[in-house]
C-alpha positions, 0 to 999 in steps of 0.5 A: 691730445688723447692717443689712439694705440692698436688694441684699445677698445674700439681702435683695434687694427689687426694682421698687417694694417695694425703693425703699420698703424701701430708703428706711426702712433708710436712715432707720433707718441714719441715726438709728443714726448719730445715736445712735452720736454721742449714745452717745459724748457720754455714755460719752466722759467715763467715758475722760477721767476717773476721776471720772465713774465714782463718779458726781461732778465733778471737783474741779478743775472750775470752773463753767463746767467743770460747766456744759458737763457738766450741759448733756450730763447734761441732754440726753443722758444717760439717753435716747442708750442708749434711741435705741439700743435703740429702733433694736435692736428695730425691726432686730430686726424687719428680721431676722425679715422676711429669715428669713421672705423666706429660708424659714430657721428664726430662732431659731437664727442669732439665737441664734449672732448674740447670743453673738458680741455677748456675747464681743465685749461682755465683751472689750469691758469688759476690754480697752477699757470697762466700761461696755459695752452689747453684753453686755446687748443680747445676755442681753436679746435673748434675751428679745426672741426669746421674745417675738417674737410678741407684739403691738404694743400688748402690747409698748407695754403692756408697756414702759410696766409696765416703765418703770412699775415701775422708776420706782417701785422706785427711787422707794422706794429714795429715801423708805427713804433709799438713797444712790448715793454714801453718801460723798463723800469716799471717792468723791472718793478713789476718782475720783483713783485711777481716773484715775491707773489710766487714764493708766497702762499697759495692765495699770493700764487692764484692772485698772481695769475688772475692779475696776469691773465689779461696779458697772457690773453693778448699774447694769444694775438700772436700765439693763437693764430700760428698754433692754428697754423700748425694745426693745419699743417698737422691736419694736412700730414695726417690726411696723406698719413705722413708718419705712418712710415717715415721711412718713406718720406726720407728725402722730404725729411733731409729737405726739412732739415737743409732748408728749416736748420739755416733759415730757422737758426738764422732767424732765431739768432735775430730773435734771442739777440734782439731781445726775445718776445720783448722786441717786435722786429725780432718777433716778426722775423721769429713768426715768418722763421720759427716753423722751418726750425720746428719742421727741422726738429721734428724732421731730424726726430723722425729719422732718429726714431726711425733708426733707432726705435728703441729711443721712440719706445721709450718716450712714447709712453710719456706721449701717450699721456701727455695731458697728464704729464702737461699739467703735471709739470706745473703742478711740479713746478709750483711745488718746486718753485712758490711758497706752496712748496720749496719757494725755489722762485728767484733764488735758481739760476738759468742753469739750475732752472734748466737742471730742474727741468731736465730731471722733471721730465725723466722723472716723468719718462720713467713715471710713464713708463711704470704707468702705461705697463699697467693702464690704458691711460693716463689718469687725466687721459682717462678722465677726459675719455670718460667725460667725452664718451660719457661712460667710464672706460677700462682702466687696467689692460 
């Protein structure tokens, strides 16, 4: 998720090329703020209570408790993950032009880049969230790199079988009769002792997600395959430089929004009131529709940011650093919500969870603003180049 920007050693453009390029990473840098804010949305309630983890409410909820976290059910879980790797695919392509531009060999340092991203990840579900995605992005992104070479239309061929076929697996999973939640009751139990774990101490908060990572890793059954679903679609996108002037793509923008808003909300509807992840029927339905609505979301992204580049420039800083600002969440959330900090867990209601939310991410806005004035990179970003590059590269402009 590093970001390339005109300018940078060994990224720089110059005369026309480097407005052009400097324009599309700007967009790009853009919509990973966006997705960074969705990402939150949807990971903020698995900080706030122990209950979202067994995949029910609350049992304290009251209905408009449940209304305001079926509305985030229904617009952002299921597609805020799918954005992000969508952009994970397309900066993947980002990369491989900067090698070639360099004349360095690829696989190699991408290779080192992707094993920084797997130990941050997995201290990342120890110490701060189980439900961490890093780890995956960095197993999946070695088969990103096999398959570098395939064409764009193979990789949305592709995509779709995979999309597909998982659909279908679960789909088979919910005819034979297969439960997420087999019983309500001890998941109603085991929601009340997650959330005592949370707002316990750092230990309490550790032992917690080493007891939830056997879970959180079948997840990945699902998540994993359409996460490398995006990737291609992103690969795919980057080959024919689709964000290098959305402008241009007016008409396939407009497409993505008639078609992905209708078929995406609909199916959506049928995810949120079916019970969410919880419910297989409802999840396959989410699986085959979820991309329309993400495409649409970046679609109708993509036209704002076009005429209104000033909203772009002030998220892309955010989206530069990115990592920085993933695992700083969590760290904020942990701070917020277990006994590590203010012990917030249980004790916030949807809307106050969503509010809490809302002001991390601003913050971060704002935060990342004041940074990249000053820096090339994030703290984290910088890290991770050093460690991938094997030398430490320039900090200040």
């Amino acid at each position: 998720m590093s970001l390339l920007r005109p300018g940078q050693p060994g990224h720089a453009l110059d005369g026309a090329a480097a407005n052009i390029d400097g324009a599309r990473i700007n967009v790009v840098d853009a919509l990973r703020g966006i997705a960074l804010l969705l990402i939150l949305l949807v990971n903020v309630w698995y900080f706030s209570s122990g209950y979202a983890f067994q995949l029910i409410s609350d049992p304290a909820y009251g209905a408009l408790d449940r209304l305001v976290a079926g509305a985030v059910e229904l617009l952002f879980a299921m597609k805020a993950y799918l954005l992000f790797s969508f952009l994970f695919g397309y900066s993947f392509t980002l990369q491989l032009d900067s090698a070639a531009r360099r004349g360095t060999a690829f696989g190699r340092t991408f290779l080192r880049r992707l094993s920084g991203l797997f130990v941050l990840g997995a201290l990342h579900a120890v110490l701060l969230f189980h439900g961490d995605i890093l780890t995956t992005y960095a197993l999946l992104g070695l088969v990103l790199l096999a398959v570098r070479r395939i064409e764009p239309r193979s990789a949305l061929r592709t995509a779709a079988i995979i999309v597909g076929v998982t659909a279908f697996v679960v789909g088979l999973a919910a005819v034979l009769g297969a439960a997420v939640v087999p019983d309500q009751a001890a998941a109603v139990t085991a929601g009340a002792r997650s959330t005592e774990a949370l707002r316990g101490g750092f230990g309490d908060v550790i032992l917690e997600h080493l007891r939830s990572l056997p879970a959180m890793l079948g997840a990945l059954a699902v998540q994993g395959p359409l996460a490398f679903a995006a990737f291609l679609v992103g690969l795919a996108a980057g080959k024919h430089r689709m964000l290098a002037a959305a402008h241009a793509h007016e008409d396939l923008l407009r497409r993505c929004e008639r078609i992905g808003y209708p078929v995406g909300l609909a199916g959506a509807a049928v995810f949120a009131i079916g019970g969410g992840t919880a419910n297989m029927t409802g999840l396959m339905v989410s699986i085959v529709t979820a991309p329309f609505l993400a495409a649409a979301y970046a679609a109708t992204l993509l036209r704002l940011f076009t005429r209104r580049p000033r909203v772009a420039d002030a998220l892309a800083p955010a989206g530069r650093m990115a990592l920085t600002n993933y695992l700083g969440q969590s760290l904020i959330c942990v701070l917020v919500f277990t006994g590590v900090g203010l012990g917030l867990a249980g004790h916030t209601s949807p809307a106050q969870t969503l509010l809490i939310a809302l002001t991390i991410f601003v913050v971060q806005v704002a935060a990342s603003y004041w940074w990249m004035r000053r820096f090339r990179y994030g703290p984290l970003e910088w890290a991770l180049r050093a460690w991938t590059h094997g030398r430490r590269p320039a900090m200040r402009w």
